[in-house]
DOFI-162595 format. One record per residue (C-alpha): residue in three letters; x, y, z. Coordinates in steps of 0.05 Angstrom, whole numbers, padded with zeros to 5 digits, always signed. Each point is the difference from the previous one (the first is absolute). Last residue first. Example, Ala and Ser with C-alpha at 12.3 -4.5 7.8 and 13.67 -1.06 7.14 Angstrom:
BEGIN
SER+00273-00021+00143;ALA-00027-00069+00013;
//
This chain:
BEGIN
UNK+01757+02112+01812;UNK+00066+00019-00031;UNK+00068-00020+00012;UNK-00012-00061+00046;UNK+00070-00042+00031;UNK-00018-00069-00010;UNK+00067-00037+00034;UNK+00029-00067+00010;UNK-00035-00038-00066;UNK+00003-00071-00019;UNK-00011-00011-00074;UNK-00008-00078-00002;UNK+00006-00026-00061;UNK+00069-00033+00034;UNK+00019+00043+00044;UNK-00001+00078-00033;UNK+00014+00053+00043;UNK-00033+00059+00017;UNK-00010+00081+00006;UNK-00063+00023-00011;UNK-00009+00072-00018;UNK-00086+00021+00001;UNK-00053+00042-00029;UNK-00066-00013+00034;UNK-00055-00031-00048;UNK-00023-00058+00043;UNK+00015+00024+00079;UNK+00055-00003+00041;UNK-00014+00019+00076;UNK-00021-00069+00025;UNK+00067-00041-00027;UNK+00033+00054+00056;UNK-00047+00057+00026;UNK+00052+00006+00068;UNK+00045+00063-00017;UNK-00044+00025-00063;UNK-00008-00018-00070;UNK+00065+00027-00025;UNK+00049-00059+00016;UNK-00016-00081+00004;UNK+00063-00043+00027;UNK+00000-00074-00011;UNK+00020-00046+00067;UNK-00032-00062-00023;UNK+00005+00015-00076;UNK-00051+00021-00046;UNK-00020-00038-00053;UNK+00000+00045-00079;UNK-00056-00016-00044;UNK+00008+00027-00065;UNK-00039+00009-00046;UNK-00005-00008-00086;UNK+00004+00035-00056;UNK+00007+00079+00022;UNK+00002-00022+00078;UNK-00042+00020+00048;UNK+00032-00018+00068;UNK-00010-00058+00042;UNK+00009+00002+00078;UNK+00000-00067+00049;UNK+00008-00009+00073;UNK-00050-00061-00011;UNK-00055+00019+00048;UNK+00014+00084-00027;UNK-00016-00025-00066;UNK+00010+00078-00034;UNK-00027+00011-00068;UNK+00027+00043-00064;UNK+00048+00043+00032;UNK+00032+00040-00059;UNK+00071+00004-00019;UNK+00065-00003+00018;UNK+00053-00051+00003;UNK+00067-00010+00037;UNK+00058-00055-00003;UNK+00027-00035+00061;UNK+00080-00038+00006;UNK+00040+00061+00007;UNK-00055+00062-00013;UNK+00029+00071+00034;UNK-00050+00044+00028;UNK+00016+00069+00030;UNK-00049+00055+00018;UNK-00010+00066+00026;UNK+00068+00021-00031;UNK+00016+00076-00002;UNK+00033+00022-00052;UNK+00031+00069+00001;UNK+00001+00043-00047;UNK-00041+00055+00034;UNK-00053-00048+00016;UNK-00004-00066-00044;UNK-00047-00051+00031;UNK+00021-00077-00003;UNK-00027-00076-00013;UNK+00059-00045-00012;UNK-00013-00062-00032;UNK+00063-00030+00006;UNK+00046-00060-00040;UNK+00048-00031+00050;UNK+00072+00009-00033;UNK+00034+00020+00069;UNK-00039-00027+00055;UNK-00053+00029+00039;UNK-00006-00018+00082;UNK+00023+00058+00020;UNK-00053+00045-00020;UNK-00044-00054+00050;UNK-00051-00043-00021;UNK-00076-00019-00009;UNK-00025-00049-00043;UNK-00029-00002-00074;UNK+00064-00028-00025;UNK+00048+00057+00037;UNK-00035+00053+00026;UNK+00026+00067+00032;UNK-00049+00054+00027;UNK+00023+00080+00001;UNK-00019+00028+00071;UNK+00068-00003+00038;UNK+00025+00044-00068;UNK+00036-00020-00049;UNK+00031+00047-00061;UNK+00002-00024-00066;UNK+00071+00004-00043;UNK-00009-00011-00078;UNK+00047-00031-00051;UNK-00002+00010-00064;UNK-00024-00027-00071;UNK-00050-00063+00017;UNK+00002+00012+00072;UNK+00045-00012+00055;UNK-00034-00001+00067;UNK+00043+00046+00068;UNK-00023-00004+00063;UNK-00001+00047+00051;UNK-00015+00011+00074;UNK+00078+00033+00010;UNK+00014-00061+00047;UNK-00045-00050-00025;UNK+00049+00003-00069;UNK-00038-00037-00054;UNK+00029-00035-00061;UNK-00004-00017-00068;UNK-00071-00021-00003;UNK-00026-00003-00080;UNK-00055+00037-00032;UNK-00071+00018-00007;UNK-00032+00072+00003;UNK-00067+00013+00047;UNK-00029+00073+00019;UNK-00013+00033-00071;UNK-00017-00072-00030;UNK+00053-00055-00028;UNK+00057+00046+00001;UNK+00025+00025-00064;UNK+00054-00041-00032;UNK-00035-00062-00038;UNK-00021+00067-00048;UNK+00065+00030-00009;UNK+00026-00074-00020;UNK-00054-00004-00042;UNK+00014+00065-00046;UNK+00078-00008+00002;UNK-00016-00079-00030;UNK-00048+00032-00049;UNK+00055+00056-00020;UNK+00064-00052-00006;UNK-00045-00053-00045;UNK-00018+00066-00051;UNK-00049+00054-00017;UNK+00017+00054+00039;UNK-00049+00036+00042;UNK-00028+00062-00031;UNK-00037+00049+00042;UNK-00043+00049-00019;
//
Protein backbone atom coordinates (compact mmCIF):
# COMPACT_ATOMS: atom_id res chain seq x y z
CA UNK A 1 0.00 0.00 0.00
CA UNK A 2 1.05 3.21 -0.39
CA UNK A 3 0.67 6.07 1.98
CA UNK A 4 1.06 9.60 0.73
CA UNK A 5 1.44 12.11 3.37
CA UNK A 6 -1.17 14.02 4.51
CA UNK A 7 -0.06 17.56 4.36
CA UNK A 8 0.24 21.12 1.97
CA UNK A 9 4.08 19.92 1.07
CA UNK A 10 2.76 16.19 -0.12
CA UNK A 11 -0.31 17.54 -2.42
CA UNK A 12 1.89 20.18 -3.94
CA UNK A 13 4.82 17.14 -4.58
CA UNK A 14 1.82 15.02 -5.90
CA UNK A 15 0.71 17.76 -8.64
CA UNK A 16 3.80 18.94 -9.56
CA UNK A 17 4.72 15.14 -10.50
CA UNK A 18 1.64 15.08 -12.31
CA UNK A 19 1.96 18.69 -14.54
CA UNK A 20 5.48 16.82 -15.25
CA UNK A 21 4.80 13.93 -17.47
CA UNK A 22 4.50 14.73 -21.06
CA UNK A 23 1.16 15.47 -22.37
CA UNK A 24 0.75 11.97 -24.32
CA UNK A 25 3.60 9.21 -24.94
CA UNK A 26 4.78 11.21 -28.19
CA UNK A 27 3.98 15.04 -27.14
CA UNK A 28 5.47 16.98 -23.83
CA UNK A 29 5.18 20.90 -23.49
CA UNK A 30 7.82 23.31 -22.58
CA UNK A 31 9.85 26.27 -23.20
CA UNK A 32 12.53 27.01 -26.41
CA UNK A 33 15.92 27.68 -25.08
CA UNK A 34 17.76 27.23 -28.01
CA UNK A 35 18.55 25.24 -31.17
CA UNK A 36 21.93 24.66 -32.69
CA UNK A 37 21.23 23.95 -36.85
CA UNK A 38 24.62 22.78 -36.86
CA UNK A 39 24.46 19.61 -34.59
CA UNK A 40 20.40 19.29 -35.81
CA UNK A 41 19.33 19.85 -32.17
CA UNK A 42 17.35 21.81 -30.10
CA UNK A 43 17.16 21.89 -26.74
CA UNK A 44 13.10 22.74 -24.68
CA UNK A 45 13.20 23.21 -20.94
CA UNK A 46 10.54 21.47 -19.21
CA UNK A 47 8.79 21.72 -16.02
CA UNK A 48 11.90 19.96 -13.93
CA UNK A 49 14.84 19.56 -16.56
CA UNK A 50 15.91 20.28 -19.56
CA UNK A 51 15.67 18.03 -22.59
CA UNK A 52 17.81 18.02 -25.95
CA UNK A 53 15.69 16.75 -29.25
CA UNK A 54 17.40 15.87 -32.23
CA UNK A 55 16.31 17.50 -35.84
CA UNK A 56 16.20 15.98 -38.68
CA UNK A 57 15.58 17.62 -42.56
CA UNK A 58 12.15 15.84 -42.05
CA UNK A 59 10.93 17.28 -38.60
CA UNK A 60 8.25 20.30 -39.42
CA UNK A 61 8.48 23.72 -37.59
CA UNK A 62 5.39 26.04 -37.01
CA UNK A 63 5.13 29.07 -35.47
CA UNK A 64 1.22 30.39 -34.99
CA UNK A 65 -0.29 27.84 -37.17
CA UNK A 66 2.36 28.65 -40.03
CA UNK A 67 5.30 27.15 -41.23
CA UNK A 68 8.94 28.05 -40.13
CA UNK A 69 12.36 27.34 -39.88
CA UNK A 70 14.35 25.74 -36.42
CA UNK A 71 15.93 29.01 -36.61
CA UNK A 72 13.34 30.97 -36.44
CA UNK A 73 12.38 30.05 -32.45
CA UNK A 74 13.13 32.38 -29.87
CA UNK A 75 14.26 31.82 -26.44
CA UNK A 76 11.08 31.75 -24.04
CA UNK A 77 8.64 30.66 -26.95
CA UNK A 78 6.36 28.02 -25.39
CA UNK A 79 6.59 24.46 -27.75
CA UNK A 80 4.60 21.67 -28.48
CA UNK A 81 7.09 19.31 -29.32
CA UNK A 82 5.90 16.02 -30.74
CA UNK A 83 8.95 13.29 -30.39
CA UNK A 84 9.78 9.41 -30.46
CA UNK A 85 12.22 8.07 -27.85
CA UNK A 86 14.67 5.37 -29.44
CA UNK A 87 17.58 4.34 -27.41
CA UNK A 88 17.38 7.59 -25.42
CA UNK A 89 17.29 9.65 -27.82
CA UNK A 90 14.51 12.07 -28.77
CA UNK A 91 13.70 12.49 -31.91
CA UNK A 92 11.43 15.54 -32.75
CA UNK A 93 8.82 15.05 -35.58
CA UNK A 94 7.30 18.12 -34.55
CA UNK A 95 7.73 21.62 -33.15
CA UNK A 96 4.99 24.23 -32.48
CA UNK A 97 5.51 27.22 -30.48
CA UNK A 98 2.10 29.58 -29.89
CA UNK A 99 3.26 33.67 -29.82
CA UNK A 100 0.15 35.44 -30.58
CA UNK A 101 -2.39 31.94 -31.63
CA UNK A 102 -3.89 29.55 -29.09
CA UNK A 103 -4.98 25.84 -30.03
CA UNK A 104 -8.21 23.77 -29.53
CA UNK A 105 -9.31 20.30 -30.08
CA UNK A 106 -12.23 18.63 -30.49
CA UNK A 107 -14.83 17.27 -32.71
CA UNK A 108 -15.86 18.58 -36.25
CA UNK A 109 -19.35 19.32 -35.94
CA UNK A 110 -20.13 20.84 -39.66
CA UNK A 111 -17.97 22.22 -42.33
CA UNK A 112 -19.43 25.57 -44.51
CA UNK A 113 -16.94 25.06 -47.08
CA UNK A 114 -18.81 28.58 -49.11
CA UNK A 115 -17.92 30.51 -45.97
CA UNK A 116 -14.36 28.88 -45.19
CA UNK A 117 -15.92 28.09 -41.93
CA UNK A 118 -15.37 24.92 -39.30
CA UNK A 119 -17.31 24.50 -35.89
CA UNK A 120 -16.46 22.00 -33.42
CA UNK A 121 -18.69 20.27 -30.80
CA UNK A 122 -18.36 21.89 -27.93
CA UNK A 123 -19.46 20.59 -24.24
CA UNK A 124 -21.89 23.92 -23.84
CA UNK A 125 -21.72 25.58 -26.65
CA UNK A 126 -19.66 25.62 -30.50
CA UNK A 127 -17.40 27.07 -31.92
CA UNK A 128 -17.08 28.30 -35.22
CA UNK A 129 -13.57 29.02 -36.07
CA UNK A 130 -13.02 31.29 -39.98
CA UNK A 131 -10.38 30.26 -41.78
CA UNK A 132 -7.86 32.50 -43.05
CA UNK A 133 -6.93 33.28 -46.76
CA UNK A 134 -3.83 31.35 -46.85
CA UNK A 135 -4.93 28.62 -43.88
CA UNK A 136 -3.07 25.33 -43.96
CA UNK A 137 -5.26 21.93 -43.67
CA UNK A 138 -2.92 18.64 -42.70
CA UNK A 139 -3.93 14.88 -42.57
CA UNK A 140 -6.69 14.71 -45.07
CA UNK A 141 -4.58 14.34 -48.02
CA UNK A 142 -2.11 16.63 -50.23
CA UNK A 143 -5.01 18.53 -52.24
CA UNK A 144 -8.55 17.40 -50.15
CA UNK A 145 -8.41 20.89 -48.38
CA UNK A 146 -11.99 22.35 -46.76
CA UNK A 147 -13.31 19.14 -49.03
CA UNK A 148 -11.42 16.42 -47.08
CA UNK A 149 -12.73 17.35 -43.44
CA UNK A 150 -15.72 15.80 -42.55
CA UNK A 151 -18.37 16.27 -39.37
CA UNK A 152 -17.00 14.04 -36.61
CA UNK A 153 -13.19 14.07 -37.60
CA UNK A 154 -10.90 14.83 -34.71
CA UNK A 155 -9.08 17.99 -35.29
CA UNK A 156 -6.07 20.86 -33.74
CA UNK A 157 -6.92 24.32 -34.81
CA UNK A 158 -4.66 26.77 -34.29
CA UNK A 159 -6.13 30.59 -34.26
CA UNK A 160 -6.39 33.91 -33.18
CA UNK A 161 -8.96 35.83 -31.81
CA UNK A 162 -9.97 39.43 -33.77
CA UNK A 163 -12.56 40.77 -32.35
CA UNK A 164 -15.29 37.65 -31.91
CA UNK A 165 -13.77 36.58 -34.65
CA UNK A 166 -11.71 33.26 -34.12
CA UNK A 167 -9.59 33.28 -37.25
CA UNK A 168 -7.80 30.12 -37.78
CA UNK A 169 -4.24 29.44 -39.93
CA UNK A 170 -4.18 25.77 -39.65
CA UNK A 171 -6.75 22.49 -39.11
CA UNK A 172 -4.31 19.84 -38.83
CA UNK A 173 -6.83 16.31 -38.52
CA UNK A 174 -5.93 13.70 -35.81
CA UNK A 175 -8.48 11.26 -36.41
CA UNK A 176 -10.99 10.74 -39.21
Amino acid sequence: MIRLPNTRLGIALFLLLGLAVPVSASETKGTFKSANTDKNEMVVKGLVAEATYELSRDTNYFIDGRKAMASDFRDGDNVVVQYEKINNRLLASEVRALRNAKEATGHIRSVASDKRQVTLKGTLKDTTYQLDKDAAIHGTGKTAGLAGLHDGDHVRITYEQRGDQYMASEIHVLRK
